[in-house]
C-alpha positions as CSV (number, residue, x, y, z in Angstrom):
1,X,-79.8,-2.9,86.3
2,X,-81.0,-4.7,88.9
3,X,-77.1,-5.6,90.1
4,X,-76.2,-1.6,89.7
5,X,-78.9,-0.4,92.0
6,X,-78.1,-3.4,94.7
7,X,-74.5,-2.8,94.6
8,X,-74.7,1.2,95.4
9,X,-77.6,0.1,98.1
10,X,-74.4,-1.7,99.6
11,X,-72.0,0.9,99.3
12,X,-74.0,3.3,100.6
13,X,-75.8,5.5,98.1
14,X,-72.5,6.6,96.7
15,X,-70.3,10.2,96.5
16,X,-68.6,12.7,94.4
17,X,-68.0,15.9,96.1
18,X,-64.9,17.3,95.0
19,X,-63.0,16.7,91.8
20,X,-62.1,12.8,91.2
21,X,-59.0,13.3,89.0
22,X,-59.8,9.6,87.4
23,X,-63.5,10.8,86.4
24,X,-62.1,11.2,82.9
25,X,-60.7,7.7,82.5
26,X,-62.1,4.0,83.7
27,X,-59.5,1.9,85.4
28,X,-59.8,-1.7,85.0
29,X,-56.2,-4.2,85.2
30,X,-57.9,-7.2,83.6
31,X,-58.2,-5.6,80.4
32,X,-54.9,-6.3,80.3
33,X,-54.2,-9.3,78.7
34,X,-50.4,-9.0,77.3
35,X,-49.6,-11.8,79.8
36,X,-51.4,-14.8,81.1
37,X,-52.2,-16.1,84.3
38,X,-53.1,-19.8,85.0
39,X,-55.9,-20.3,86.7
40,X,-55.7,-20.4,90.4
41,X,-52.2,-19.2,90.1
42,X,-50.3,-15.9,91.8
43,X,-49.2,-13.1,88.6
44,X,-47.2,-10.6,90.7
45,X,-46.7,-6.8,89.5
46,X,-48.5,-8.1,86.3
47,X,-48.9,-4.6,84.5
48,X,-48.5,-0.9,85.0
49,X,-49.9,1.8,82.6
50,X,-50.8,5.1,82.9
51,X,-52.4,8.6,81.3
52,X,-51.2,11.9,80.9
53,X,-53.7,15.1,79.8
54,X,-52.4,18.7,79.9
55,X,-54.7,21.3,78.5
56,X,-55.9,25.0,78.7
57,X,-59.6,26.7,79.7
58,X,-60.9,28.4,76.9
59,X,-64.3,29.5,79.4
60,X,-65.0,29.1,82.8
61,X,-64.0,31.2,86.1
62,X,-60.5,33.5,87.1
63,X,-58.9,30.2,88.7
64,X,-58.7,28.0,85.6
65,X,-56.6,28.6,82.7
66,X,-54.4,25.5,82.6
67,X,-54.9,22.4,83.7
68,X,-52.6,19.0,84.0
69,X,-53.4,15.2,84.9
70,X,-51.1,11.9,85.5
71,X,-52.7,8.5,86.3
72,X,-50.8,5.2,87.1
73,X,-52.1,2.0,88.3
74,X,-49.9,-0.8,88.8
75,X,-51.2,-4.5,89.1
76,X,-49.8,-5.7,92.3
77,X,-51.5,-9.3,92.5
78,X,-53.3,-11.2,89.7
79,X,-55.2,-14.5,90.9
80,X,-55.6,-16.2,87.5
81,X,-57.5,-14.1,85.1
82,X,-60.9,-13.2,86.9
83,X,-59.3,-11.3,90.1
84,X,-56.9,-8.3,90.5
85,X,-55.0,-5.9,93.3
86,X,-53.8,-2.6,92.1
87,X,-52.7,0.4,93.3
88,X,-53.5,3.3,91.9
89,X,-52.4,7.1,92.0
90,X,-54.0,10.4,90.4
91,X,-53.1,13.8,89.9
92,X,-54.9,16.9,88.9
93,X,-53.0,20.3,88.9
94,X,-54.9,23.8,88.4
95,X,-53.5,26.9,87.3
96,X,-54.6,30.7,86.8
97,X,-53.4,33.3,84.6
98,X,-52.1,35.7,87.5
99,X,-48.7,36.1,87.5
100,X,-46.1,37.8,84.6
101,X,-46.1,34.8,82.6
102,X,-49.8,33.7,83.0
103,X,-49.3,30.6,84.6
104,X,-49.7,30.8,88.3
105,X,-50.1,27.2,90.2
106,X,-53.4,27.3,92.0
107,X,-54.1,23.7,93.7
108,X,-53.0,20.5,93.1
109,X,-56.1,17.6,93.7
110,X,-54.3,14.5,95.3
111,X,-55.5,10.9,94.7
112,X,-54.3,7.4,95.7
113,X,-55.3,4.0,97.0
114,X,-56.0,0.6,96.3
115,X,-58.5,-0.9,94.0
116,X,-59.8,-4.8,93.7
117,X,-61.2,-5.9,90.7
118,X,-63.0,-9.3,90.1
119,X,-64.6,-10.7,86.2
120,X,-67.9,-11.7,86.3
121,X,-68.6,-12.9,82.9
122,X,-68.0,-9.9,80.4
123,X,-68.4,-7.5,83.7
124,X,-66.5,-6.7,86.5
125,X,-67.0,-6.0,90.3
126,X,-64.3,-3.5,91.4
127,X,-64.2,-2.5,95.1
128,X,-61.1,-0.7,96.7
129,X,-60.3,2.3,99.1
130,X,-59.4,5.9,97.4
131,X,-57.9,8.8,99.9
132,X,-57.8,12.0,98.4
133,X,-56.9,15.7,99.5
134,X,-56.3,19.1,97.8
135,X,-53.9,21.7,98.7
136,X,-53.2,25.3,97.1
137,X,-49.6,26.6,95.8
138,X,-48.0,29.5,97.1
139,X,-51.5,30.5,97.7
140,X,-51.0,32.5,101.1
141,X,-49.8,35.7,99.9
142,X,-53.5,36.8,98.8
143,X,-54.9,35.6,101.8
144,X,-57.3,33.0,100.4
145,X,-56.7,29.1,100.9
146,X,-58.4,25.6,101.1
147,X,-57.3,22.7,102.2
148,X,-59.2,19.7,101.8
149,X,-59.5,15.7,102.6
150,X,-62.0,13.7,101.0
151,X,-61.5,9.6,101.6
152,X,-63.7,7.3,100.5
153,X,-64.8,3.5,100.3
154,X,-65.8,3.4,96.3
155,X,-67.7,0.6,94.6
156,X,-67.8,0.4,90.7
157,X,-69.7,-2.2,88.1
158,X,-68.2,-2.0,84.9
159,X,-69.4,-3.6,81.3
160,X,-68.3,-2.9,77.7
161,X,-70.9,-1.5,75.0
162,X,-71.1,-1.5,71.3
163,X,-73.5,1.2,70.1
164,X,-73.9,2.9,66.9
165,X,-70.9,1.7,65.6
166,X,-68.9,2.9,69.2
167,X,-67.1,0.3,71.5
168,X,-66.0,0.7,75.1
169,X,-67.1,0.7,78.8
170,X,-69.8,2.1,81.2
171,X,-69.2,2.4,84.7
172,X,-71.7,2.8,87.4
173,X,-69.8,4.1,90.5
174,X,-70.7,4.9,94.6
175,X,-68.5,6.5,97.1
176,X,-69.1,6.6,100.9
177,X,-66.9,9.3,102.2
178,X,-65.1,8.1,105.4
179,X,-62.5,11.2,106.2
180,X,-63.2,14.5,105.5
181,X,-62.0,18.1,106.2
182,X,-62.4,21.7,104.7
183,X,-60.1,23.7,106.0
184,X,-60.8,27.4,104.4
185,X,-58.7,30.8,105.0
186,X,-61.0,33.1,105.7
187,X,-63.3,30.6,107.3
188,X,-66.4,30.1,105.6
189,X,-69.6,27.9,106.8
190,X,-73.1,28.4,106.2
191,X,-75.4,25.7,105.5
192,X,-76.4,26.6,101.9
193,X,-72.5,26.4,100.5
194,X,-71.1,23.0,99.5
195,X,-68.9,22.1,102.8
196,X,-66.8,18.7,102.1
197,X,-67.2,18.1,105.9
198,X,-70.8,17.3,105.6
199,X,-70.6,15.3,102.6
200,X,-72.4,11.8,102.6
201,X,-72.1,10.1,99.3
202,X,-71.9,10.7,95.7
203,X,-73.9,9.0,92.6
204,X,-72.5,8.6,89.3
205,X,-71.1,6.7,86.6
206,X,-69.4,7.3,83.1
207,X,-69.2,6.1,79.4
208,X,-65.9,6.0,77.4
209,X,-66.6,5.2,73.6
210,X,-64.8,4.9,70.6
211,X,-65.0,4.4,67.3
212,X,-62.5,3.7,64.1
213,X,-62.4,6.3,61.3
214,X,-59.6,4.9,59.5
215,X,-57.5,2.0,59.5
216,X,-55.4,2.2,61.4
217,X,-54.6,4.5,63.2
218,X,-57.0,7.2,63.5
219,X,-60.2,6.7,65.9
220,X,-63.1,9.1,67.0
221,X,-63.1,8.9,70.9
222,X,-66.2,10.5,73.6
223,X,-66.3,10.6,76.8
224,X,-69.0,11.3,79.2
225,X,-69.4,11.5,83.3
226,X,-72.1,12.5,85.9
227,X,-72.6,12.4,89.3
228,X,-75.2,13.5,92.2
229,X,-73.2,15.0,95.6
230,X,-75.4,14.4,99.1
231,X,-74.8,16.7,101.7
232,X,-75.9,16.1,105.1
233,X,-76.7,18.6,107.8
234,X,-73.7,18.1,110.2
235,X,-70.0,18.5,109.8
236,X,-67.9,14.5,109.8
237,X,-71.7,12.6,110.0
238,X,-72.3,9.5,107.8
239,X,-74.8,7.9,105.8
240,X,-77.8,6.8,106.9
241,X,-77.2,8.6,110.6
242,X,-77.6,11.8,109.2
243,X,-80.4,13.5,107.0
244,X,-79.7,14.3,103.6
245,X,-79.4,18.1,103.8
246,X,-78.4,19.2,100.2
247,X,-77.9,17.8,97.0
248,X,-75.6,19.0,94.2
249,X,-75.3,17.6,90.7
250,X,-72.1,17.6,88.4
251,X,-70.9,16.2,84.9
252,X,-69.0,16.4,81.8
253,X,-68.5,15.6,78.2
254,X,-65.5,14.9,76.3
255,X,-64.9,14.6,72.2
256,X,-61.5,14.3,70.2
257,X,-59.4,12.2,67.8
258,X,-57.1,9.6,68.6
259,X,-54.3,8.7,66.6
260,X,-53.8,5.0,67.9
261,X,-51.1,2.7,68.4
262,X,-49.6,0.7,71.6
263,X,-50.9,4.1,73.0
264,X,-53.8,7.0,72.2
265,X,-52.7,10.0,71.4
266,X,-55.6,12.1,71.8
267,X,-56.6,15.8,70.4
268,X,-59.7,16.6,72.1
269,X,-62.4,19.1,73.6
270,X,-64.2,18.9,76.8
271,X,-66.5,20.6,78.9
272,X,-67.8,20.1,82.2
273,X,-69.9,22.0,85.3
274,X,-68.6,21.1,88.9
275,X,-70.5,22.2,91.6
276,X,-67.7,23.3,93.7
277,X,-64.6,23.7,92.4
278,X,-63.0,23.2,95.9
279,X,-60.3,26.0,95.2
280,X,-61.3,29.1,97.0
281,X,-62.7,29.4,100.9
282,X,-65.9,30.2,99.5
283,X,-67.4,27.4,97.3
284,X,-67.9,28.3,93.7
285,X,-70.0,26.3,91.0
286,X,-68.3,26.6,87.5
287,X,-69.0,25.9,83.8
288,X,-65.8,24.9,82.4
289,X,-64.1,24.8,78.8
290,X,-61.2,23.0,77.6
291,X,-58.6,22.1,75.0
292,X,-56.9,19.3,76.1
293,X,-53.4,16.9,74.0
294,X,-53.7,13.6,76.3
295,X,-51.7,10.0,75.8
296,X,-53.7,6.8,77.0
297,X,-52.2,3.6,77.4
298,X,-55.8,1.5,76.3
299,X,-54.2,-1.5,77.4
300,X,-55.7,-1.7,81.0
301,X,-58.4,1.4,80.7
302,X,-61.1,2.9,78.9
């Protein structure tokens, strides 16, 4: 506990503002173990795996009906089998019911950058760079858009946990938001909405657990994220030079069955409340429903 608090005291009280498309999942290379590295020795482009979810809303608000997510992270450099330099890339894609066939595109949420990971014992250190944006789809014809940039230094401590017959990972993350803009058509600004332009940090962390039902294939799977959002009182400021203004919490919990293999096939229901959205000009908060088919490739995440 005491290495969790100093490490987001370092980072800088941490952030989560808009949707992290990776919230869902915990990235971590050295899991991998499919191919040795000697110690004090270079392992180039060691792994790549990735995820794919695609689901619809059964509750929530008039943007959501669909949504869609791809995650790869390749290994770039290994350094024997305690340190790792990966690249990763997220997507998260929104549609609404609003068009002939009830799929319109809404906004696509943009993620990429570079992650370093480092074993300490049975935990790891993972430190890295993460710049994200959203954009809208063929959104102009109804006169509402956002636009949105949301970059950020993030800082993680990872360790596995067995509990009540469940294995996997918690992660304790921090974000310092770097650049940031909130573009919003009609322009919208007033200091009681969520504005990603005066966001500071984030708080938060996760737990991905599973647990076998029957050899040996089939496992029980749940998945759980929250964070804390700090707002401070003036557009593009940072932490610690401005006052924390605003504070918004957000989270999520995630249930389903795995049918398991070299990869997780998953069947599973989720809900979560975000406290903006980050789709219209005009921040919404939003309680949101899903059924959601994903495939996980468990060899280098949780």
């Amino acid at each position: 506990m005491r290495n969790m608090l100093l490490l987001f005291v370092i980072i800088g009280s941490s952030l989560h503002g808009q949707r992290f498309p990776d919230r869902w999942v915990a990235l971590n290379p050295l899991l991998d173990s499919s191919r040795r590295i000697e110690p004090g020795t270079l392992g180039w482009m060691h792994s790549l795996v990735g995820w794919g979810e695609f689901g619809g809303y059964l509750s929530g608000d008039r943007e959501h009906a669909w949504i869609q997510r791809l995650v790869a992270l390749i290994e770039l450099v290994r350094i024997g089998e305690r340190s790792s330099l990966a690249f990763a890339s997220e997507i998260e894609f929104i549609a609404n019911p609003e068009n002939d066939i009830r799929f319109n595109p809404r906004a696509v949420f943009w993620q990429e950058g570079f992650l370093f990971t480092h074993r300490v014992g049975t935990s790891y250190w993972q430190l890295g760079y993460y710049h994200r944006c959203k954009h809208d789809v063929d959104n102009l014809d109804i006169g509402r858009q956002r636009s949105l940039i949301y970059g950020s230094i993030v800082g993680k401590y990872l360790f596995p946990i067995a509990l009540a017959g469940f294995n996997g990972g918690v992660v304790a993350r921090g974000d310092l938001y770097t650049i940031r803009l909130d573009d919003r058509t009609p322009p919208s600004d007033e200091q009681h909405i969520p504005n990603v332009e005066r966001l500071l940090s984030t708080l938060g962390g996760s737990i991905h657990l599973r647990r076998r039902l029957a050899d040996p294939l089939l496992d029980l799977y749940v998945n759980a994220w929250i964070g804390t959002n700090f707002y401070g009182s003036r557009p593009n400021s940072y932490l610690f030079a401005d006052a924390v203004y605003m504070t918004r919490f957000q989270g999520g919990i995630a249930a389903g069955i795995a049918i398991t293999g070299a990869a997780h096939f998953r069947i599973g229901i989720s809900y979560e409340y975000l406290a903006d959205t980050g789709i219209n000009p005009l921040p919404e908060a939003s309680p949101l429903l899903a059924l959601t088919i994903s495939v996980i490739n468990p060899a280098a995440m949780w």
